[in-house]
C-alpha positions in Angstrom: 15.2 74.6 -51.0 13.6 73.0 -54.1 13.3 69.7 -55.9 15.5 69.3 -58.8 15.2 65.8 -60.0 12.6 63.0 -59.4 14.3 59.7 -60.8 13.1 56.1 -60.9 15.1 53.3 -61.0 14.5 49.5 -61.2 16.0 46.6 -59.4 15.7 43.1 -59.6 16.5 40.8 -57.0 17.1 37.1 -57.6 15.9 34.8 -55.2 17.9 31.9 -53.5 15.9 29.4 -53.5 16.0 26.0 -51.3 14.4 22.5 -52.3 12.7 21.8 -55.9 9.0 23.4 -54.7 9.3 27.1 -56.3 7.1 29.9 -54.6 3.9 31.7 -55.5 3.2 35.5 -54.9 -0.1 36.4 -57.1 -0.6 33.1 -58.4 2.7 33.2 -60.4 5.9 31.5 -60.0 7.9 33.8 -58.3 12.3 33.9 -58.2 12.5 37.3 -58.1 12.0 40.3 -57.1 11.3 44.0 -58.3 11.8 46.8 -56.5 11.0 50.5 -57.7 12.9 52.8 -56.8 12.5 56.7 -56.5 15.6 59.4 -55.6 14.3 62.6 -55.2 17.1 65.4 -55.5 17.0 68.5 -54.5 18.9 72.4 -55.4 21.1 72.2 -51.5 22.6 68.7 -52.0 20.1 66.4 -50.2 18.3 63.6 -51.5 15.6 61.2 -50.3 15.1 58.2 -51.6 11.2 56.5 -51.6 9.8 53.2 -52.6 6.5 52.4 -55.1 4.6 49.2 -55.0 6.3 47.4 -57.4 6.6 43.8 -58.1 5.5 42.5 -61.2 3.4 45.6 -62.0 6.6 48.6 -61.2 5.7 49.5 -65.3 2.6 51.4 -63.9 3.7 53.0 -61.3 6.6 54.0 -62.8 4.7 55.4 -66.1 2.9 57.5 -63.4 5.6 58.9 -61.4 7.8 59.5 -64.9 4.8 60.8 -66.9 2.5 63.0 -64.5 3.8 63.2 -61.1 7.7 63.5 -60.7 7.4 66.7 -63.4 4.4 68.5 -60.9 7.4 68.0 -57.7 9.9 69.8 -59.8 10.7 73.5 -57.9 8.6 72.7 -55.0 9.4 73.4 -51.6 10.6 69.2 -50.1 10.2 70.6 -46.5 6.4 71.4 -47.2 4.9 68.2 -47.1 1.6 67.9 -46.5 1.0 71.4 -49.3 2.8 69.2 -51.2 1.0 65.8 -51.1 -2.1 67.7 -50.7 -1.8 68.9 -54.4 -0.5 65.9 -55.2 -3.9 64.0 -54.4 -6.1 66.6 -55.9 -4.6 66.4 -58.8 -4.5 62.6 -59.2 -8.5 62.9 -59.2 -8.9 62.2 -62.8 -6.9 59.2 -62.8 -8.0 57.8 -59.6 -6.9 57.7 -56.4 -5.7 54.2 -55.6 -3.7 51.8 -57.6 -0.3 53.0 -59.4 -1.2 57.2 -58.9 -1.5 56.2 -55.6 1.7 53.9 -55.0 3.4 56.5 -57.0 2.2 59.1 -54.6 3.1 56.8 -52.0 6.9 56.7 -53.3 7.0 60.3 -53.3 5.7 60.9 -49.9 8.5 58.4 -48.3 11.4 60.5 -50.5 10.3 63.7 -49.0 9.8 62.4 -45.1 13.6 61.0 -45.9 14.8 64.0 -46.5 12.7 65.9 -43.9 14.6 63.4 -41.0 17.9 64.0 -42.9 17.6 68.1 -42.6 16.1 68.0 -38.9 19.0 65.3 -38.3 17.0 62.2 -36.5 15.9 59.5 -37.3 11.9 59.1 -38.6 10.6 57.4 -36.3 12.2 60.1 -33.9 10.5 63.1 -36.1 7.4 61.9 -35.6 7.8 61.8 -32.3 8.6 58.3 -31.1 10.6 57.0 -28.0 14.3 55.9 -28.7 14.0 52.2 -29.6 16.5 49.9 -31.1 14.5 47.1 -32.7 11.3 45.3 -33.4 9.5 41.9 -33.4 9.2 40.5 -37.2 7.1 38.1 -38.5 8.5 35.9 -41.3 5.8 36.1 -44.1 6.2 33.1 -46.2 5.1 33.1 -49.7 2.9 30.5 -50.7 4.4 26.8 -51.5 1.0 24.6 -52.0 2.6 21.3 -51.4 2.2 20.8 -47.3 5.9 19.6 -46.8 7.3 22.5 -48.5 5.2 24.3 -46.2 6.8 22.5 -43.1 10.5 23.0 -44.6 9.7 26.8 -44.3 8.0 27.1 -41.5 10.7 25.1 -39.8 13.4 27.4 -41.6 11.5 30.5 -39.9 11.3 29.5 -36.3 15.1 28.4 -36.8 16.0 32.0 -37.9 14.5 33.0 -34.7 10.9 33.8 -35.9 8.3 33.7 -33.0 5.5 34.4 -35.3 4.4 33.1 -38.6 2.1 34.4 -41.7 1.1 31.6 -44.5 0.1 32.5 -47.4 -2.1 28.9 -47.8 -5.2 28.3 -48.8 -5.8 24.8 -48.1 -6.6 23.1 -45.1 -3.8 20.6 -45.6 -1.2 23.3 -46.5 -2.0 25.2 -43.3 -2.1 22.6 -41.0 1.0 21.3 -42.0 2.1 24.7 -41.4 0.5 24.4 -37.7 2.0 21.1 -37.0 5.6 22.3 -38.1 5.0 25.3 -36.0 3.7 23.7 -32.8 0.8 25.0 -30.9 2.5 28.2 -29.1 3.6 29.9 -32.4 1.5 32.3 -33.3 0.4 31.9 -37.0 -1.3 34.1 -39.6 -2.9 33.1 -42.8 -3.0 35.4 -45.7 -6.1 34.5 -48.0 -5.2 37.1 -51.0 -8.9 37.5 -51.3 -9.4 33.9 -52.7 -12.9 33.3 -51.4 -16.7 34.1 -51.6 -18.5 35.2 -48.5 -19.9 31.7 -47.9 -16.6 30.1 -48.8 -14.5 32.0 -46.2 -17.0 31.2 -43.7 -17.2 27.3 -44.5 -13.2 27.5 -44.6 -12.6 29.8 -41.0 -15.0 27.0 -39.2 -12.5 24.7 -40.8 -9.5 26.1 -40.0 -10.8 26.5 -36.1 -8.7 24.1 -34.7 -5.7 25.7 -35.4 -5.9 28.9 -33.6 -4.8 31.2 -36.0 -4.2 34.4 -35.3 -5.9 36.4 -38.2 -7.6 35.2 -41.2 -6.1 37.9 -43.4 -8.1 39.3 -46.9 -10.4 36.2 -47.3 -13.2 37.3 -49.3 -13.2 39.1 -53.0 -13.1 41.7 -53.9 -11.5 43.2 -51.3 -13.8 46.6 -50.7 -16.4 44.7 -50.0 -16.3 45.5 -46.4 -19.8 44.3 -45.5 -18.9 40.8 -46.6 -15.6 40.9 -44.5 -17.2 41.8 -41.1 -19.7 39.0 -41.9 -16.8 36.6 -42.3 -15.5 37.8 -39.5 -18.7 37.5 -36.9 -19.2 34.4 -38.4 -16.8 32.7 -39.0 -15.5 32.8 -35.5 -11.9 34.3 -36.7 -10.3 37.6 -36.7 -9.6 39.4 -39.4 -7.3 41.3 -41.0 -6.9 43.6 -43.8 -6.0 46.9 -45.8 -2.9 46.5 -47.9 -5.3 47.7 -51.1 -6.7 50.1 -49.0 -7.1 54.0 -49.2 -7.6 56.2 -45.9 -11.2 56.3 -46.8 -11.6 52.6 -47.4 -10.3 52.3 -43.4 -13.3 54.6 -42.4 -15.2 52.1 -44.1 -14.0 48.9 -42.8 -14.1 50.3 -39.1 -17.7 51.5 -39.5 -18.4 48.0 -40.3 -16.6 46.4 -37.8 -15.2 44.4 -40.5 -11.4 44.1 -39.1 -9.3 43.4 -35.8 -6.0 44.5 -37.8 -5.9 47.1 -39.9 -3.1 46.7 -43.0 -2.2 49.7 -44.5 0.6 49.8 -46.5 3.3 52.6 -47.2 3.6 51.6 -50.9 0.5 52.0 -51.6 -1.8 53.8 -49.3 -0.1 57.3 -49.6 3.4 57.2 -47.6 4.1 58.6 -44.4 1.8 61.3 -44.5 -1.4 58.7 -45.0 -0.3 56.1 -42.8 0.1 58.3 -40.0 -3.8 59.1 -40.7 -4.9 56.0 -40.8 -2.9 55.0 -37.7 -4.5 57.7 -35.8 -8.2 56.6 -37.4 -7.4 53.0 -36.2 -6.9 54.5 -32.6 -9.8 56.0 -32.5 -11.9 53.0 -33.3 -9.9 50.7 -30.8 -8.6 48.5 -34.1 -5.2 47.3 -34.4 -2.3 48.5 -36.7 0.0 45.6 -38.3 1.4 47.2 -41.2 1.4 45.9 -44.5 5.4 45.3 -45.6 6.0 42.6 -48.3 9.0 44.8 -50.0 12.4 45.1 -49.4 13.9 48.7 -50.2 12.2 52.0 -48.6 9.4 51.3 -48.0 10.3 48.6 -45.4 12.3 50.7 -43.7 9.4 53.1 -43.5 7.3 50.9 -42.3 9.9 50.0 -39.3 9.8 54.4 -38.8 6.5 54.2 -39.1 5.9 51.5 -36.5 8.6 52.3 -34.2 6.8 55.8 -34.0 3.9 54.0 -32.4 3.4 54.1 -28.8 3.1 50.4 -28.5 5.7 47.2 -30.0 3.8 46.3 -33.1 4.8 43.5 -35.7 6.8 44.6 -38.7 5.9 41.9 -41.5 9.3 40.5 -43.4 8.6 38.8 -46.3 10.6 35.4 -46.5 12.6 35.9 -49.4 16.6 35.2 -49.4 18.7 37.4 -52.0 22.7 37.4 -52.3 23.3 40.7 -52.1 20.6 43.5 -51.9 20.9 47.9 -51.6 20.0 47.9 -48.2 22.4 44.8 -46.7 21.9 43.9 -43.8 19.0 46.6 -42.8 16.4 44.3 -44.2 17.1 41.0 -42.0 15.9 40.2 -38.6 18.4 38.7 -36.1 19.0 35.6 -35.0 15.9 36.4 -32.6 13.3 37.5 -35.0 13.7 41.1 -34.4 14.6 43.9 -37.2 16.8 47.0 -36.4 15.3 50.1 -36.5 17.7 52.2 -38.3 19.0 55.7 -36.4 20.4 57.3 -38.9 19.0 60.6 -40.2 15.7 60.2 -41.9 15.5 56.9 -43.1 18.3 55.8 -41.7 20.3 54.2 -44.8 20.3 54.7 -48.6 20.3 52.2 -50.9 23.9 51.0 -52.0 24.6 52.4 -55.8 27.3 49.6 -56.5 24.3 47.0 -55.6 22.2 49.0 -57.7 24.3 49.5 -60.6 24.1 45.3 -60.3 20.3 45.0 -60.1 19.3 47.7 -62.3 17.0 46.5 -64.8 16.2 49.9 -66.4 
């Protein structure tokens, strides 16, 4: 078997939004969202289809995967993964090996596993040698609203969807406690900082934010590889925290050297795909640390993640970012019930391929 095609497509998913406050991802006003796309074909029929990180910056990634990487994939083996993504990496060594190479990679990786669960016939999570389970707890991941009775509305919305646990993406004290009061004290409730503070600032704000026993104080300090800074505001700022979405398999080493996290973030957009996250899953066992997966996308990479997690020995917390589309390639796949939890999909590989009416709808380019 050999790869034939490497293609990347582009959606865009418009946002239904509810009340006049419009959300934040990055800083930016956010209605939308992008979502690249890779379908990796190959000479016997089968195809796989991957995710890159995307959002507002699926140009680079894309320019990668076009320019460099999709052509070294073309007459490989699919099947011989990690030869594969092992050539992969070394190559990327002149470009770097994080950001878009990296996500790219990371799209690439996810197409092949696809198409390694849809030759062996199970489901991912299944190949890599998880128990049969049909779903998993979610956590609605709220974008960030500012004004403290937007954040109530949402947070309300969330627990009425069935939620059970809650990430804000706040960074003021007013936003979040509105968030807490909404949520009542038995919800468990994240905070996600996006790296928006200095050491002494994330300190001064986690002794702030005490009283509303929050789960994980999540990325609080900039930039985010500074690792010795993050265990700092962890041991003193009385809060644990959480991170790794930006972060490589060697970064992790790093961070549980330090002691610098209680949840490790990696994410399967970014960090490598399959292969890599199953590394740093392992690592993180080793050192006794957590593993919440980073997931704020909605094609897949998601359902990766879900493989991914469902593969884990333990229930762990697949992160659903709190965005509402009319229609979307996956359906249904993407939403949690009406109690919080998300299917995992038993279908071969990753269990569903994207909907090409929906993404002759969405496709931007």
């Amino acid at each position: 078997m050999k790869i034939t095609k490497v293609e990347t497509i582009v959606v865009n998913m418009p946002m239904l939004i509810e009340g006049a406050v419009i959300p934040k991802a990055s800083g930016a006003l956010r209605t939308s969202m992008d979502t690249l796309l890779v379908r990796i074909d190959t000479d016997e029929g089968v195809s796989g289809w991957g995710e890159g990180f995307g959002h507002r910056i699926f140009t680079a990634t894309r320019a990668a995967i076009d320019s460099f990487i999709g052509p070294m994939c073309i007459g490989r083996d699919p099947t011989a993964i990690s030869t594969l993504v092992d050539q992969l990496q070394r190559n990327l060594t002149g470009v770097g090996r994080n950001g878009p190479a990296m996500y790219a990679l990371s799209a690439i990786d996810i197409a092949l596993w696809d198409i390694a669960g849809k030759l062996a016939g199970l489901p991912l999570y299944r190949l890599l040698g998880g128990s049969p389970r049909e779903d998993l707890p979610a956590y609605a991941s709220l974008l960030r609203y500012v004004e403290p009775g937007a954040v109530s509305q949402y947070v309300e919305r969330a627990l009425k969807r069935g939620y059970r646990h809650l990430k804000l993406h706040e960074i003021t004290e007013a936003a979040i406690k509105a968030g807490r009061n909404a949520a009542g004290p038995d919800i468990p409730i994240m905070v996600d900082c996006n790296c928006a503070w200095t050491l002494d600032q994330a300190i001064d704000m986690a002794h702030r934010l005490k009283p509303f026993n929050l789960k994980w104080l999540e990325e609080p300090v900039w930039p985010p590889e500074d690792h010795a800074s993050l265990a700092r505001a962890q041991a003193q700022g009385g809060i644990a925290t959480a991170a790794g979405e930006n972060s490589m398999l060697p970064e992790f080493k790093s961070m549980f050297e330090a002691g610098a996290i209680t949840y490790a973030q990696p994410s399967v957009t970014k960090v490598g795909g399959v292969t890599q996250m199953r590394k740093v899953m392992a690592l993180a066992d080793a050192f006794g640390v957590n593993v919440v997966p980073h997931s704020a996308y909605f094609g897949p990479g998601l359902l990766a993640s879900i493989h991914c997690i469902a593969a884990m020995p333990n229930e762990s917390l697949v992160e659903r970012y709190d965005a509402d589309f009319a229609v979307n390639p996956l359906h249904d796949a993407i939403n949690p019930n009406s109690a919080g939890r998300i299917v995992v999909p038993q279908g071969a590989g990753l269990g569903i391929d994207p909907d090409p009416a929906v993404i002759a709808k969405l496709r931007v380019s």
